[in-house]
N, C-alpha and C positions, 0 to 999 in steps of 0.2 A: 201699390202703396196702400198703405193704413192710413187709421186716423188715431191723430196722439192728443190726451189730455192733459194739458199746460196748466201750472200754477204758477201765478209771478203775485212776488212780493212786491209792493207798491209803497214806498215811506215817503211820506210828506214830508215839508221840511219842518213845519212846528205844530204843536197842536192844538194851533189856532186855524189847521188848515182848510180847508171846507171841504170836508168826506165826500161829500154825497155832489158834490160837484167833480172831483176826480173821478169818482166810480161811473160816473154820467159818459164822461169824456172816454175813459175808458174801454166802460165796453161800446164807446159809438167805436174806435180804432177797434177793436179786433173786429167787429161784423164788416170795416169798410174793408180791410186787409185780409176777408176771408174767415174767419173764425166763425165759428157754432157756436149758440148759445151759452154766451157768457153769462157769468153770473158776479160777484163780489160780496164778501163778508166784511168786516173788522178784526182787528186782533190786536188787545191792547200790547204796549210792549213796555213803556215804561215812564211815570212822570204824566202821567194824562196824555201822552203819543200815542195813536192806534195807527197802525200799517192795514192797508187794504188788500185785501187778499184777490187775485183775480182767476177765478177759474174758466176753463173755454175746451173746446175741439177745437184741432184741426186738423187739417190734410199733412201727411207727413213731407209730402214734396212741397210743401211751402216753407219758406224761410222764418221762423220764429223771430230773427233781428228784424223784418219788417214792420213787428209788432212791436218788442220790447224797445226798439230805439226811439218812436214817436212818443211814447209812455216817458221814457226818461226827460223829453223836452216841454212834457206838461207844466203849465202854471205851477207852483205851488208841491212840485215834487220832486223830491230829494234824490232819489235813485229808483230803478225798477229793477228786479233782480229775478230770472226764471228760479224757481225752486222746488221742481219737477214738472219730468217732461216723461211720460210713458206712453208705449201701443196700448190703446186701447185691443180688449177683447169680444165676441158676440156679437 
């Protein structure tokens, strides 16, 4: 097996949500779930809403729902949603 780099869309529910507190929580679950350094951006979408972008590794034989489902049951957020998943190369 490979290692696949994961993107998941993270939308708070208002954007009054507290960024920098989901991105915290976040990538604490993919390092607990096995992920490789994650990282997180912003990405305005519309209305002063920013979605959080989550990017990471992981091992292809690991289940990607054991990550995006605890995401979805975060405080303060609306849905998580993968929005690519590729083999990594090199």
């Amino acid at each position: 097996m490979g290692i696949a780099l994961v993107k998941i869309k993270i939308m708070p529910e208002s954007p009054d949500s507290n960024l920098d507190e989901i991105q915290s929580k976040a990538k604490q679950i993919v390092e607990e779930k096995g992920g490789e350094k994650p990282s997180t951006t912003t990405e305005p979408i519309a209305f002063g809403l920013n979605a959080v972008i989550l990017n990471f590794a992981l091992d292809e034989s690991k289940s990607i729902d054991d990550i995006e489902n605890p995401l979805k049951e975060l405080p303060e957020v609306n849905s998580a949603e993968v929005v690519d998943f590729r083999r990594a190369f090199g």
